[in-house]
C-alpha positions as CSV (number, residue, x, y, z in Angstrom):
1,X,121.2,107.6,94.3
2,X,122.8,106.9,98.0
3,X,120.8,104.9,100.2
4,X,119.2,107.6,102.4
5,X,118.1,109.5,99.5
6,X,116.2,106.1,98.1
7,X,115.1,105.7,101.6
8,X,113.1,109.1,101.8
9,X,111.7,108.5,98.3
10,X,110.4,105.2,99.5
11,X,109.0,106.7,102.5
12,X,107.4,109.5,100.5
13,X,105.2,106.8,98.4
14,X,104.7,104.9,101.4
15,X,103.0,108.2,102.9
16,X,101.4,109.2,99.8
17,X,100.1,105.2,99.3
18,X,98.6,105.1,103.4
19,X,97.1,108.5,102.8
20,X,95.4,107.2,99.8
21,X,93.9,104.0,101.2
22,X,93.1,106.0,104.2
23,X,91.2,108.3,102.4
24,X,89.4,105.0,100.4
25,X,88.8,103.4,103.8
26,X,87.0,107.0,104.9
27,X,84.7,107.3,102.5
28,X,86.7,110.6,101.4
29,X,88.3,111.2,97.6
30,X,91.4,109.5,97.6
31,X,94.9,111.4,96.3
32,X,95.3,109.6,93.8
33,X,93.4,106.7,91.9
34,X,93.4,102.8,93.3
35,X,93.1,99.9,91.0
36,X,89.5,98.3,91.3
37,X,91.2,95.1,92.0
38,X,92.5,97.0,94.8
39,X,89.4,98.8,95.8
40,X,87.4,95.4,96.2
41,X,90.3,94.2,98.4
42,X,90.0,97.2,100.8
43,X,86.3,96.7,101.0
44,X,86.3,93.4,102.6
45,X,88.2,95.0,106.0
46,X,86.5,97.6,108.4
47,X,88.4,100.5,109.1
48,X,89.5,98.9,113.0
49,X,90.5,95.6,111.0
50,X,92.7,97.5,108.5
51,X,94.3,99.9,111.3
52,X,95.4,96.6,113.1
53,X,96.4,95.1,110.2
54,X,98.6,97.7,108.9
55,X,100.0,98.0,112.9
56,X,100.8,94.2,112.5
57,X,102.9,94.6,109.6
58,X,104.3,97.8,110.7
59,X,105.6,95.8,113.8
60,X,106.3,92.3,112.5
61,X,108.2,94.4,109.5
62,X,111.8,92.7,109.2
């Protein structure tokens, strides 16, 4: 697999994952299922805490 290819895939989890949690942090059916361990993690953020969060990362990303 060349490295674009790989690239896309990775991006394609990474959307499906955000989507996911995003639908978690909403209150809405998520795409797919999260681990409980990782359900009781989202639950300690409020939604603006997570959104800045994940915009920290995103930013700080090397």
């Amino acid at each position: 697999m060349n490295k674009d290819v790989s690239t896309l895939a990775l991006f394609d989890f990474v959307a499906a994952l955000s989507s996911t949690i995003a639908a978690f942090m909403c209150g809405r059916e998520p795409n797919f299922e999260l681990l409980e361990e990782e359900k009781q993690e989202l639950m300690k953020f409020k939604w603006d805490e997570f959104l800045a969060m994940t915009h920290h990362s995103i930013n700080n990303k090397s």
